[in-house]
ZADO-1210 file (C-alpha; in nm, 4 decimals, padded with zeros to 6 digits):
<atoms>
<atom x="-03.4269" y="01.8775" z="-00.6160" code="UNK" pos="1"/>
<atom x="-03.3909" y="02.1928" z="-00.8440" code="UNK" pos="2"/>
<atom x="-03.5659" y="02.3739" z="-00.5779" code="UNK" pos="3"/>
<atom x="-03.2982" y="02.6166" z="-00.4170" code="UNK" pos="4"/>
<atom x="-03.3926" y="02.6068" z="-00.0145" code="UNK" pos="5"/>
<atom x="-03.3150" y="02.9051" z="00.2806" code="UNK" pos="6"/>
<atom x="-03.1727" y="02.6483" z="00.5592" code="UNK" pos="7"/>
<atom x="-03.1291" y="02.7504" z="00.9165" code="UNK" pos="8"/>
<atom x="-02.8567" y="02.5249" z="01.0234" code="UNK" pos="9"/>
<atom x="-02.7310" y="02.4581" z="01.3486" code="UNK" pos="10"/>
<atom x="-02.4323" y="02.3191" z="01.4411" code="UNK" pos="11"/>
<atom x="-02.0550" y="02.3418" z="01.4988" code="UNK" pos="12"/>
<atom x="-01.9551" y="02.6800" z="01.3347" code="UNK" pos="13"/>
<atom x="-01.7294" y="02.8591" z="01.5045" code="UNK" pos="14"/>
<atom x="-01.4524" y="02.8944" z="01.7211" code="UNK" pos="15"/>
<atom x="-01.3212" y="02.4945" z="01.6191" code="UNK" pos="16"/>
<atom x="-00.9891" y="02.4461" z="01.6875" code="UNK" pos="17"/>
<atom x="-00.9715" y="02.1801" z="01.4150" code="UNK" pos="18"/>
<atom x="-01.2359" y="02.1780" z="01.1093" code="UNK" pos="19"/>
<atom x="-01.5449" y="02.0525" z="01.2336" code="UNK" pos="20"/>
<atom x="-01.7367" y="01.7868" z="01.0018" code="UNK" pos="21"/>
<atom x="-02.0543" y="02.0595" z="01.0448" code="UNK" pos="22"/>
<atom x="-01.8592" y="02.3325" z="00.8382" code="UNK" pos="23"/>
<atom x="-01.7988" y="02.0605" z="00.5772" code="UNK" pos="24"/>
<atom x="-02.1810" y="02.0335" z="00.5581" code="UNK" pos="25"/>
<atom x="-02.2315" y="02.3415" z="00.5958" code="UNK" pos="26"/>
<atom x="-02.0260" y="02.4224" z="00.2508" code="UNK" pos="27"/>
<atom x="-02.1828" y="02.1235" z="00.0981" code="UNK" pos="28"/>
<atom x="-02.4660" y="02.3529" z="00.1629" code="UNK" pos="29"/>
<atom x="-02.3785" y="02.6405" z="-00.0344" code="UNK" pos="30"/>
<atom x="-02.2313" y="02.4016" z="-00.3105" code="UNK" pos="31"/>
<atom x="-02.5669" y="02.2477" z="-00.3612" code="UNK" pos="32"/>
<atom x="-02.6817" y="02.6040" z="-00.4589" code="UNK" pos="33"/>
<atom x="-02.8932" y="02.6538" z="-00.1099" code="UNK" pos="34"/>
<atom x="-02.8865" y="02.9869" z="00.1277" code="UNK" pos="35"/>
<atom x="-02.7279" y="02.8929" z="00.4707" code="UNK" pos="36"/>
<atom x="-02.8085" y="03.0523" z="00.7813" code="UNK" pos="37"/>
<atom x="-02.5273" y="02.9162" z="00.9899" code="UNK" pos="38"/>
<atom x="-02.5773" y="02.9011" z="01.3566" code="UNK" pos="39"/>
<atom x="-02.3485" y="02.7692" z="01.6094" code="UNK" pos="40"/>
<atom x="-02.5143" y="02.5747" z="01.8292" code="UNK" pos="41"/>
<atom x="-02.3410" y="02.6040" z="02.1469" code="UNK" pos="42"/>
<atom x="-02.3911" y="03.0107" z="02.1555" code="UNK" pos="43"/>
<atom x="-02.7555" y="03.0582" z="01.9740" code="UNK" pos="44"/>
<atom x="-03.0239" y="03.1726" z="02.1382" code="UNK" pos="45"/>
<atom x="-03.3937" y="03.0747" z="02.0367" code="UNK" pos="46"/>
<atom x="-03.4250" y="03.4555" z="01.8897" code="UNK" pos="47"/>
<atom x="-03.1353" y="03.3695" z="01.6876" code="UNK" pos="48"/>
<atom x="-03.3608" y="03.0948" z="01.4831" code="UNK" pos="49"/>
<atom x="-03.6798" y="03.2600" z="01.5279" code="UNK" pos="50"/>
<atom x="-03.6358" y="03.6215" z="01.3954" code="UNK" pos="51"/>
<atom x="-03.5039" y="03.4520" z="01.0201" code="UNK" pos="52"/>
<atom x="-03.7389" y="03.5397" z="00.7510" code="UNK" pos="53"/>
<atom x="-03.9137" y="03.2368" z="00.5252" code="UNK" pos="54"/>
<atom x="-03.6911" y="02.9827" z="00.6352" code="UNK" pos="55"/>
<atom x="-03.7755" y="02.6319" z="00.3936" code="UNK" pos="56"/>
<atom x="-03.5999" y="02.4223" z="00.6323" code="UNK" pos="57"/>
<atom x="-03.4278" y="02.4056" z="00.9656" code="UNK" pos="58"/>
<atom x="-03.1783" y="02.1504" z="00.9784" code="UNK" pos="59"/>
<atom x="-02.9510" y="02.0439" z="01.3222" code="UNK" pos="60"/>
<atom x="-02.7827" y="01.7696" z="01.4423" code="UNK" pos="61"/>
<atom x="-02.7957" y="01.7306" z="01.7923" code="UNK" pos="62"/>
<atom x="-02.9047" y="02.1010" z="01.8537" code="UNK" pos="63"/>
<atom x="-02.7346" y="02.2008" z="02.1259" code="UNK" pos="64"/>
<atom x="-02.8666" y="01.9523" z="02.3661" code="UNK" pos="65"/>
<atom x="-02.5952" y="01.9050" z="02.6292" code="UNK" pos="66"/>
<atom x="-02.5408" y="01.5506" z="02.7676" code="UNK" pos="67"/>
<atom x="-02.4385" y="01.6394" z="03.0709" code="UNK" pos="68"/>
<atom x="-02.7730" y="01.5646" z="03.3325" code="UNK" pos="69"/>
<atom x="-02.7381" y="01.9235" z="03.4536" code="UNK" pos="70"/>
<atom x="-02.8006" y="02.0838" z="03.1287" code="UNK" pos="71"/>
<atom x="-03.0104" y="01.8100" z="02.9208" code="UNK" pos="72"/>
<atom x="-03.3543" y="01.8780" z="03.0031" code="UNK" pos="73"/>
<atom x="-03.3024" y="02.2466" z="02.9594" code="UNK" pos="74"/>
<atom x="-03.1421" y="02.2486" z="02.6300" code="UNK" pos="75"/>
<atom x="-03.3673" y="01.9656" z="02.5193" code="UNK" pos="76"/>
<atom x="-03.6674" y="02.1912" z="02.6155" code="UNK" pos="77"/>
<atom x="-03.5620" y="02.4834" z="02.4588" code="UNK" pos="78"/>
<atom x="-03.4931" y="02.3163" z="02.1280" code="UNK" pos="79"/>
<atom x="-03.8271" y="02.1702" z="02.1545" code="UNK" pos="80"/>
<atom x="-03.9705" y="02.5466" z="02.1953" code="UNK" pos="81"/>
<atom x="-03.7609" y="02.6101" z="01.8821" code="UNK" pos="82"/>
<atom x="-03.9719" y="02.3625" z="01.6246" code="UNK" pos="83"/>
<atom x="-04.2705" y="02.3919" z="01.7891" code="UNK" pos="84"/>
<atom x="-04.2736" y="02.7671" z="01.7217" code="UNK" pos="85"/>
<atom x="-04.1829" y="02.7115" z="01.3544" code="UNK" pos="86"/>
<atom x="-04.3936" y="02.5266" z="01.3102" code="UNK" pos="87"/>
<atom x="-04.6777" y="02.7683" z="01.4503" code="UNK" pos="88"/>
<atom x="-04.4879" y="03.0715" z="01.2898" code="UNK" pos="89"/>
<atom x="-04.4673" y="02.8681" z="00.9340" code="UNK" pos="90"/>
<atom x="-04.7593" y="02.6647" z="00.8905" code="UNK" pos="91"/>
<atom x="-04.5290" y="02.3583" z="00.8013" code="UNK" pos="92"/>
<atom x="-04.4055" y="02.5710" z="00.5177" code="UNK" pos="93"/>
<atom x="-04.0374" y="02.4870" z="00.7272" code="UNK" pos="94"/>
<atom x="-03.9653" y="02.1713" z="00.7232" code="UNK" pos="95"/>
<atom x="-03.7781" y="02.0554" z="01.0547" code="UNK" pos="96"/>
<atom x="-03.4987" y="01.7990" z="00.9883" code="UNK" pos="97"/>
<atom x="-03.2044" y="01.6526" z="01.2143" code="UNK" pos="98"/>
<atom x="-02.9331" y="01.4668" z="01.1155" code="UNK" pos="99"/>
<atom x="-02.8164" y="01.2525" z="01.4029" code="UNK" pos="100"/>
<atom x="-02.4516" y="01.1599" z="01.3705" code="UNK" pos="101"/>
<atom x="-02.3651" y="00.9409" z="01.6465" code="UNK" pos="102"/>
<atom x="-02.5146" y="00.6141" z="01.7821" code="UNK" pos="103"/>
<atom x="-02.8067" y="00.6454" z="01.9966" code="UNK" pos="104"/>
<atom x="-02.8091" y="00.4734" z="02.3620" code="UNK" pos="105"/>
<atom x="-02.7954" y="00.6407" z="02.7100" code="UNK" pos="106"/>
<atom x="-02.9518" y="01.0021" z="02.7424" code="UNK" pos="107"/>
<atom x="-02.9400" y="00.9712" z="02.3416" code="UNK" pos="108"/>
<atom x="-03.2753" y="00.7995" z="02.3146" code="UNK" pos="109"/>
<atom x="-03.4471" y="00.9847" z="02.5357" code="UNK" pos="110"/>
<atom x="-03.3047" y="01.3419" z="02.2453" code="UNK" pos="111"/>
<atom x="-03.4687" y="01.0438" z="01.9937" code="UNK" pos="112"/>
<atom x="-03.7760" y="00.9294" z="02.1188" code="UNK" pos="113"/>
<atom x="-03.8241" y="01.3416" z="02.2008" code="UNK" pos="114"/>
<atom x="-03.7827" y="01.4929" z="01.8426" code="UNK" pos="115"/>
<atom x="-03.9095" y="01.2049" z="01.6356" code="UNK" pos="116"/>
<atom x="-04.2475" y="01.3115" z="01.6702" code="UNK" pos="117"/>
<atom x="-04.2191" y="01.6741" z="01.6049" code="UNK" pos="118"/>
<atom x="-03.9663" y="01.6382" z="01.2786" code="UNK" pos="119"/>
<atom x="-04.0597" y="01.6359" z="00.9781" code="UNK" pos="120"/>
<atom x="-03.8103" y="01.3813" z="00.8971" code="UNK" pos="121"/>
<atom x="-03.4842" y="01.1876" z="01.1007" code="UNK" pos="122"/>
<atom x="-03.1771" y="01.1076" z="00.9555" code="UNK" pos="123"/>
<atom x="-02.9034" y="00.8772" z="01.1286" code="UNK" pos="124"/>
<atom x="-02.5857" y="00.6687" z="01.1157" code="UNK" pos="125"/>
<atom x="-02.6968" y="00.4968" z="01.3425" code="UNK" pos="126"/>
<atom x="-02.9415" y="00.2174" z="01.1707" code="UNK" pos="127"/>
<atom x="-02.9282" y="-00.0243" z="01.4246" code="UNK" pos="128"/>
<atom x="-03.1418" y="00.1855" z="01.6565" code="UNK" pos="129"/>
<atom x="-03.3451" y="00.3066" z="01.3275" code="UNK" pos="130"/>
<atom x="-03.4400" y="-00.1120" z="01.2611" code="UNK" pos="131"/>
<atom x="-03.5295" y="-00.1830" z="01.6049" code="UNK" pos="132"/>
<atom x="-03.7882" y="00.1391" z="01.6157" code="UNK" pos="133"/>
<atom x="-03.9453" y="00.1350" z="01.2583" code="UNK" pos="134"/>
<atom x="-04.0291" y="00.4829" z="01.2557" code="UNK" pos="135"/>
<atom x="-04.1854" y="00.6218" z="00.9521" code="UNK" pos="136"/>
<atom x="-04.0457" y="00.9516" z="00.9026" code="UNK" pos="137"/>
<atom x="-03.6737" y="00.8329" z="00.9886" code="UNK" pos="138"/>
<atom x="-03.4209" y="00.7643" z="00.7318" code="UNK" pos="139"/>
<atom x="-03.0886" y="00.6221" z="00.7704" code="UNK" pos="140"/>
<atom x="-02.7867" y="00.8276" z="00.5579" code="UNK" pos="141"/>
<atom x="-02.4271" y="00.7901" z="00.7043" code="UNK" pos="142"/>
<atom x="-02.2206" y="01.0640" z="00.7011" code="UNK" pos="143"/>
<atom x="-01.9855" y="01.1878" z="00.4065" code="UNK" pos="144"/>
<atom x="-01.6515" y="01.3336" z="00.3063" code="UNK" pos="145"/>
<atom x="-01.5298" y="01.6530" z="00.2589" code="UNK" pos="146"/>
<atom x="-01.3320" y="01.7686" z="-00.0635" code="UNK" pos="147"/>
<atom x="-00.9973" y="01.7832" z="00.1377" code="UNK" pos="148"/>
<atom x="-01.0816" y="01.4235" z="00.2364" code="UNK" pos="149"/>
<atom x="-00.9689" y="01.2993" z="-00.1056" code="UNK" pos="150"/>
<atom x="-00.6928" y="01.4850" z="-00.1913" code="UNK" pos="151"/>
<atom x="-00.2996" y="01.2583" z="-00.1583" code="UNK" pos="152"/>
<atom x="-00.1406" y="01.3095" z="00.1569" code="UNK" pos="153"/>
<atom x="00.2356" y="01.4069" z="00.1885" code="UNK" pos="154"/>
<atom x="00.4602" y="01.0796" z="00.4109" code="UNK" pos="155"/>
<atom x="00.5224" y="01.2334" z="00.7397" code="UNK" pos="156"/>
<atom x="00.7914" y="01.0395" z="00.9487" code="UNK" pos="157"/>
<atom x="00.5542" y="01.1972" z="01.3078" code="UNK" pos="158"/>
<atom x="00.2767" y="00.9830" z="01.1800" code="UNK" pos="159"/>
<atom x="00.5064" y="00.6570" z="00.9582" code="UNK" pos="160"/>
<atom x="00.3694" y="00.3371" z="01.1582" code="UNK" pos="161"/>
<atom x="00.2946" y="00.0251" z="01.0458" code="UNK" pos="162"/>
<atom x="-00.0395" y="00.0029" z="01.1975" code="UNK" pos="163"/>
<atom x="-00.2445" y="00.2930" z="01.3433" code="UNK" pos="164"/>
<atom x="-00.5641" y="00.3669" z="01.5212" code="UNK" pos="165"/>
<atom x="-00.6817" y="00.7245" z="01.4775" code="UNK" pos="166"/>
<atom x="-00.9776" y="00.8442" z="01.8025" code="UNK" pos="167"/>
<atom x="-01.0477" y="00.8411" z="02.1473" code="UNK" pos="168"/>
<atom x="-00.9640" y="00.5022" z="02.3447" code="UNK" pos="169"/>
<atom x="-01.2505" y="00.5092" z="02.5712" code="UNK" pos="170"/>
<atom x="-01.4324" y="00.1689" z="02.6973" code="UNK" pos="171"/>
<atom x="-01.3726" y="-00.1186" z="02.5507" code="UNK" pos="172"/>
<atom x="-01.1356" y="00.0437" z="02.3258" code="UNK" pos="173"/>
<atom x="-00.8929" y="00.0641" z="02.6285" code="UNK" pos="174"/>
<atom x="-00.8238" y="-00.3129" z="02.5840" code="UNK" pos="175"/>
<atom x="-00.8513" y="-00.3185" z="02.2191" code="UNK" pos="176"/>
<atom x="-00.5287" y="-00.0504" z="02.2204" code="UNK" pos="177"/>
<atom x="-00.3164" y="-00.2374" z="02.5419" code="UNK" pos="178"/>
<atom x="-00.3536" y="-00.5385" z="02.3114" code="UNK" pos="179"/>
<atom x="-00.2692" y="-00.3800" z="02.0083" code="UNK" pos="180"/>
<atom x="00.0745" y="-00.2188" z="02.1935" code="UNK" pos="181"/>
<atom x="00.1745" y="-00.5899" z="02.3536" code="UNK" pos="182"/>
<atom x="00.1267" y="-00.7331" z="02.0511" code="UNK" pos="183"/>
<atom x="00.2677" y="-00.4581" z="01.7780" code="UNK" pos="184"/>
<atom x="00.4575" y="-00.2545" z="02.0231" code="UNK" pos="185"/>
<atom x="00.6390" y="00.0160" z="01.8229" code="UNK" pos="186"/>
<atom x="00.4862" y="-00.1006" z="01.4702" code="UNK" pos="187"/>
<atom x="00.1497" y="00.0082" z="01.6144" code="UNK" pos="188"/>
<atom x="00.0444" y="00.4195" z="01.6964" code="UNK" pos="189"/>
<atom x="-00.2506" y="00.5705" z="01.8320" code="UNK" pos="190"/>
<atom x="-00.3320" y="00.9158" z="01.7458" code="UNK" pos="191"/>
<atom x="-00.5918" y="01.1731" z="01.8400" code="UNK" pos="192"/>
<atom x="-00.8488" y="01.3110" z="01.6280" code="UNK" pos="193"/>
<atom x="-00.6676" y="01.4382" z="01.3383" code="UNK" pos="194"/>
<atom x="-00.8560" y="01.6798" z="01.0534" code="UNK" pos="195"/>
<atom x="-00.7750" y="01.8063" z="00.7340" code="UNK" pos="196"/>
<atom x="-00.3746" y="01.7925" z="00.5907" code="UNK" pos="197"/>
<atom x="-00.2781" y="01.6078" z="00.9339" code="UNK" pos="198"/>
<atom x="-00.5347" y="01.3292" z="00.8836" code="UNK" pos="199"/>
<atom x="-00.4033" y="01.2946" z="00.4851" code="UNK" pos="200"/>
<atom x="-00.0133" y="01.2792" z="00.5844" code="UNK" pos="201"/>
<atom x="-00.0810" y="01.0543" z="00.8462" code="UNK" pos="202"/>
<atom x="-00.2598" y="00.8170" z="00.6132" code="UNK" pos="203"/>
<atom x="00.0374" y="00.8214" z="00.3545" code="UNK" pos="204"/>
<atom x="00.2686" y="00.8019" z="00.6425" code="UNK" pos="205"/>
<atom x="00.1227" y="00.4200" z="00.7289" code="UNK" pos="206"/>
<atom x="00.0777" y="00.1027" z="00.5790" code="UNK" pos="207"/>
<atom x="-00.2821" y="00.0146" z="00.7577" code="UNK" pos="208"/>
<atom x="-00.5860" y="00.1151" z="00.9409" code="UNK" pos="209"/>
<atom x="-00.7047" y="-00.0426" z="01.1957" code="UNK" pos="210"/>
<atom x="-01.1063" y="00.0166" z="01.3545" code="UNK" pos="211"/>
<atom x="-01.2097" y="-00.1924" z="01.6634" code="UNK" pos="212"/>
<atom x="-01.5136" y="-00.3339" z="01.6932" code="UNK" pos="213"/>
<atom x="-01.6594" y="-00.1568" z="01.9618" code="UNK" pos="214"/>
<atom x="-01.8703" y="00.0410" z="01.9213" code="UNK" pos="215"/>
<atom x="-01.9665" y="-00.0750" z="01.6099" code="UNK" pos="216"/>
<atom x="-02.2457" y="-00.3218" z="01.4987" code="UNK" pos="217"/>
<atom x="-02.4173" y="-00.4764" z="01.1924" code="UNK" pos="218"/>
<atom x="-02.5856" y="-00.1134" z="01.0678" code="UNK" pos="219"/>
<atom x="-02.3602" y="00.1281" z="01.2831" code="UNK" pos="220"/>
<atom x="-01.9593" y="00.1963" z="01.1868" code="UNK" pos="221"/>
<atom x="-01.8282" y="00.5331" z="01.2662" code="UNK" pos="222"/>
<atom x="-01.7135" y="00.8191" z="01.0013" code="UNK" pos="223"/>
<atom x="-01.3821" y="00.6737" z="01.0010" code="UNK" pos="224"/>
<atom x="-01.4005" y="00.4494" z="00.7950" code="UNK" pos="225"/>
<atom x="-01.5584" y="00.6410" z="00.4884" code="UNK" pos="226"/>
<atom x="-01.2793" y="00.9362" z="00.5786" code="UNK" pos="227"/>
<atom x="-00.9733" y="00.6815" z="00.5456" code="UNK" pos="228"/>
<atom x="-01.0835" y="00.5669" z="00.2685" code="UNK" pos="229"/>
<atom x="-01.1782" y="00.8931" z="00.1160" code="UNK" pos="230"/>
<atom x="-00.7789" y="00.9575" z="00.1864" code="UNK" pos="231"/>
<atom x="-00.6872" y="00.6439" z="-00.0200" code="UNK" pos="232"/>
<atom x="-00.5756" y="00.4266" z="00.2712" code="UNK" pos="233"/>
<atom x="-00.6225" y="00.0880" z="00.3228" code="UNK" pos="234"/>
<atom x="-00.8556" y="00.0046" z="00.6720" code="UNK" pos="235"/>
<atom x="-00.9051" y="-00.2925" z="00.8161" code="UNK" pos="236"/>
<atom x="-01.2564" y="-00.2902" z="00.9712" code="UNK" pos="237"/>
<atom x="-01.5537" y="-00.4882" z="01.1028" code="UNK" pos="238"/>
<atom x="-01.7060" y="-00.6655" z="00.8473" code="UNK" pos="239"/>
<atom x="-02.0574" y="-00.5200" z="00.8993" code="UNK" pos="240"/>
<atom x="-02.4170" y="-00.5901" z="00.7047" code="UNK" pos="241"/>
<atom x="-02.4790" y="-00.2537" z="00.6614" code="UNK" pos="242"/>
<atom x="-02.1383" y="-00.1795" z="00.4727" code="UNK" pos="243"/>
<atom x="-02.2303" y="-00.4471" z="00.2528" code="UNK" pos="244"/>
<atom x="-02.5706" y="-00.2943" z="00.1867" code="UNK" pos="245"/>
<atom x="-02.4598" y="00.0307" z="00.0725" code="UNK" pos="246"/>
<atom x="-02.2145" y="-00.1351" z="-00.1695" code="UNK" pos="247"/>
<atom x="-01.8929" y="-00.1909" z="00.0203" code="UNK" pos="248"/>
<atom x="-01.6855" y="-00.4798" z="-00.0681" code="UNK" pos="249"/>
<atom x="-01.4649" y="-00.6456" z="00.1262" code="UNK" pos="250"/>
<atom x="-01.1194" y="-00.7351" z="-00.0075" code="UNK" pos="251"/>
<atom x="-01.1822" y="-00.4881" z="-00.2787" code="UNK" pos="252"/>
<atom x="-01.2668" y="-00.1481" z="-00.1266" code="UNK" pos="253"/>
<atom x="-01.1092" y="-00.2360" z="00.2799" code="UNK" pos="254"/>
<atom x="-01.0142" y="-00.5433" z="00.4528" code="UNK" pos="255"/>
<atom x="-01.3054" y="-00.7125" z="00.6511" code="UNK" pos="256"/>
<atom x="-01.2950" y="-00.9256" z="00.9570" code="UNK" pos="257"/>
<atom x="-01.5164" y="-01.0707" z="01.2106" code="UNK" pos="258"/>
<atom x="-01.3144" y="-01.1585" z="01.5426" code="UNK" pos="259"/>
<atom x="-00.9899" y="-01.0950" z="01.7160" code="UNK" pos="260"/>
<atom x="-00.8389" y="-01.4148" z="01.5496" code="UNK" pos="261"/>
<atom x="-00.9468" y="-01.2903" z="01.2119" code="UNK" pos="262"/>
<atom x="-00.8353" y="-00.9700" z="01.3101" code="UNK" pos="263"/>
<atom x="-00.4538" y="-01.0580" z="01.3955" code="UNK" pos="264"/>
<atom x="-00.4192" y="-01.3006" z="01.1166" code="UNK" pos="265"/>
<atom x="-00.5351" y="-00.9944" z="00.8490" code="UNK" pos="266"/>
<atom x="-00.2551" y="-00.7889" z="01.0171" code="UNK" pos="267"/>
<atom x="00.0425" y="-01.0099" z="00.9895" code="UNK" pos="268"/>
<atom x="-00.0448" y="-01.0799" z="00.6524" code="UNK" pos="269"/>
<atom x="-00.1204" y="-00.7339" z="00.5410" code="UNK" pos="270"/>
<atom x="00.1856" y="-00.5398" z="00.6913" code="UNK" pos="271"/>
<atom x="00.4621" y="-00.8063" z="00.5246" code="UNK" pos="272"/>
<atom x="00.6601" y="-00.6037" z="00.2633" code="UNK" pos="273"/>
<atom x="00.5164" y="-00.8108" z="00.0095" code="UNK" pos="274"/>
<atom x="00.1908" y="-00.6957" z="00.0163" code="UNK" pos="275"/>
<atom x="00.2441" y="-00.3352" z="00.0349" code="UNK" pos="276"/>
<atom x="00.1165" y="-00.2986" z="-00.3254" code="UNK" pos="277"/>
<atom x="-00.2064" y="-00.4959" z="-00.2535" code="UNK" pos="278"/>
<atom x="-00.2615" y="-00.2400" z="00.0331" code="UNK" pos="279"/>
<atom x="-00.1913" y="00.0394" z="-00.2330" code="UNK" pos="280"/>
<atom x="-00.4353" y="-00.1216" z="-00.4807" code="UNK" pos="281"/>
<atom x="-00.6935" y="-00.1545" z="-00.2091" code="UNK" pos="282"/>
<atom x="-00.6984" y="00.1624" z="-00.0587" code="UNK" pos="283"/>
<atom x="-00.7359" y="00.3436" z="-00.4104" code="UNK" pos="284"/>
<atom x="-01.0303" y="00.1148" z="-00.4977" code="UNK" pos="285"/>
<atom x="-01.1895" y="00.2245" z="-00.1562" code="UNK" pos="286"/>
<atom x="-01.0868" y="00.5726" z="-00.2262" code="UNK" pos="287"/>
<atom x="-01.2854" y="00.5520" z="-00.5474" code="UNK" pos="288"/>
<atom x="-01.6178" y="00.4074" z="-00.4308" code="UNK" pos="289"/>
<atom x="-01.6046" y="00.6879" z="-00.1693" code="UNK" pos="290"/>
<atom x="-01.5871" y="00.9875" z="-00.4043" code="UNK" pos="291"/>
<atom x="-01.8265" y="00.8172" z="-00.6114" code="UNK" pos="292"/>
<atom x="-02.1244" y="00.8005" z="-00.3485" code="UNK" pos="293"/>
<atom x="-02.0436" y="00.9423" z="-00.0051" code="UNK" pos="294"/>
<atom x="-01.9278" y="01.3015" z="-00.0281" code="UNK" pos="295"/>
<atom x="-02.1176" y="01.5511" z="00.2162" code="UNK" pos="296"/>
<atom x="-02.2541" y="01.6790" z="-00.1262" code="UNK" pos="297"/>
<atom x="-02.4197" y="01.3305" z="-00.2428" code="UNK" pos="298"/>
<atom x="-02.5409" y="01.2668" z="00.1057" code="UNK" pos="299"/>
<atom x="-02.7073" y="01.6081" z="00.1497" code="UNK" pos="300"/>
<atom x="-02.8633" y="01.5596" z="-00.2232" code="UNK" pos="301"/>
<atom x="-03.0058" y="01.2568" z="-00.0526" code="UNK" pos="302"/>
<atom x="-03.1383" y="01.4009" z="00.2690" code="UNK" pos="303"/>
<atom x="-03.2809" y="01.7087" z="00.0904" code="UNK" pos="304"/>
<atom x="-03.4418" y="01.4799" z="-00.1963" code="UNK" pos="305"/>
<atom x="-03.5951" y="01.2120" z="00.1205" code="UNK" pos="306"/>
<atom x="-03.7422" y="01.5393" z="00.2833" code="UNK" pos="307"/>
<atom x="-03.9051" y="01.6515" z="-00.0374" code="UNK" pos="308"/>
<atom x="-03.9902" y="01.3958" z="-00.2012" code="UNK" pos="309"/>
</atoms>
């Protein structure tokens, strides 16, 4: 779109203590050419969005709707108050667009089945929920990498491991990492959230990847995988439909599998010293296809280009 838009968006801006995938967007943004009106969306107020001047588009992810049961309803009501007065104040001149960026189930369908109706159009990772609904004005787009994403990280000995697992171990994840440890012990590391240089030299400071399979499913897979491989390191992840949809090949851009058998036999073959250059190979292919089509800049090009088509 050569159009260049005035965007209200909403999200995590400020205060992080790491880089927060929203700023990312948010300078995707401004590379694109568009006027950002950054909000964060844990301090805004509704006068905050409403006093902005000729606004094309207001774009959020979850809004600042709170999960917690004490603060949902509120929140959710006063982002509802939010669109509904652009709306009135705009004449649909503004379009109203949310970019949902986790997958949907609990307290999250009810935020879906809420702001569906009054958006002018949905976009979400999560395409499982997106098939079983067949709503016409949502999209799926999965999210994208940042610039930093694909630069070489430096070998750090804090993060060397043979195998690691980067995010929270919640659920069913618990088991996935007290099997991981009996079975790897020492060759296997779990590490928090990691952003920016830390997330690069821990990728050059291992040989493999590894995602679990919950809570993933045939059109859901979190950001992980498309950051890890925008950091030219080899992941070895659930072989999903969706992946395969948007182009992703397994054996040539990450290593695929389907159960916990599958899983442990693409491990011990993966991690013997003789296929450390196979690793190399593959996580530079996956690397590529990443900064070919899922930057935050390609997929906001895509959203922007859906809205107005």
């Amino acid at each position: 779109m050569e159009k260049k838009l005035k965007i209200i968006y909403l999200g995590h801006l400020e205060n992080n203590k790491v880089r927060d995938s929203d700023e990312d967007i948010r300078d995707a943004l401004e590379a694109l050419g568009h006027e950002v009106i950054g909000l964060d969306d844990r301090t805004f107020t509704i006068k905050d969005v409403l006093e902005i001047k000729k606004p094309d588009m207001f774009l959020f992810h979850k809004g600042g709707v709170m999960g917690n049961a004490e603060n949902f309803n509120i929140t959710l009501q006063r982002l509802a108050v939010i669109i509904q007065n652009l709306r009135e104040m705009h004449k649909g001149k503004c379009k109203c667009v949310f970019w949902y960026p986790d997958k949907v189930w609990g307290n999250r369908d009810d935020w879906m089945r809420t702001f569906t109706p009054m958006v002018d159009a949905g976009f979400l990772v999560d395409a499982t929920w997106l098939r079983r609904h067949n709503v016409a004005n949502l999209f799926p787009l999965v999210q994208g990498v940042a610039p930093f994403d694909l630069e070489a990280g430096k070998f750090n000995r804090r993060y060397a491991a043979d195998i690691a697992f980067v995010g929270g171990t919640y659920g069913i994840r618990q088991v996935f990492v007290e099997q991981m440890k009996e079975a790897y012990g020492k060759k296997f590391r779990v590490f928090n959230d990691l952003w920016e240089q830390k997330w690069r030299d821990a990728c050059a400071s291992i040989k493999l990847m590894v995602a679990p399979m919950y809570p993933a499913d045939d059109f859901y897979w979190s950001v992980r995988l498309q950051r890890t491989l925008g950091a030219g390191q080899a992941i070895l992840h659930p072989r999903l439909q969706g992946m395969k949809d948007l182009g992703f090949i397994d054996g040539k851009h990450y290593l695929g599998y389907s159960s916990w058998n599958e899983f442990r036999v693409k491990i011990n073959e993966a991690i013997k010293p003789e296929n450390a250059e196979s690793l190399i190979r593959i996580g530079k292919a996956g690397q590529e296809f990443v900064h070919a089509n899922f930057t935050y800049k390609q997929q906001l090009e895509k959203l922007i280009n859906k809205v107005y088509e």
